[in-house]
C-alpha positions, 0 to 999 in steps of 0.5 A: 447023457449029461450036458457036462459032456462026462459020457455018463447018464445025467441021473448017475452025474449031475442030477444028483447035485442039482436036486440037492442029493448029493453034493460035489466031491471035486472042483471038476464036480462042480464045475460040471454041474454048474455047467448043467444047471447053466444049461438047463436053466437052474439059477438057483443052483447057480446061486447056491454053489457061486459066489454072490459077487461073480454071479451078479456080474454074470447075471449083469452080461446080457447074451452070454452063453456057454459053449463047451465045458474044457478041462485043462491039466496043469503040469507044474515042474 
């Protein structure tokens, strides 16, 4: 299964885009798959898919790790 938690195989969801194969269709997408780079140790991908600026301070926090990947709906009225 894929780290991003999607339910679907990592080779038919993120790998894809970890290889270069294929890129993002969605920020959802994307999202999803930085997460699985973050996860199995992939800073190139980070860094190709991230904006240099935001990846450095990342990069700067010693000790950070990821959780979970949460998706929030926003319903504007």
């Amino acid at each position: 299964m894929c780290y991003c938690d999607s339910g679907l195989a990592a080779d038919i969801c993120c790998n894809p885009l970890l290889l270069g194969s294929r890129i993002a269709q969605s920020p959802l997408e994307l999202m999803r798959s930085r997460y699985s780079a973050f996860v199995t140790r992939n800073p190139q991908y980070l860094e190709k898919t991230a904006k240099l600026d935001a990846l450095s301070q990342w990069n700067k926090t010693k000790g950070s790790q990821w959780q979970a990947l949460t998706r929030l709906e926003i319903i504007a009225y």
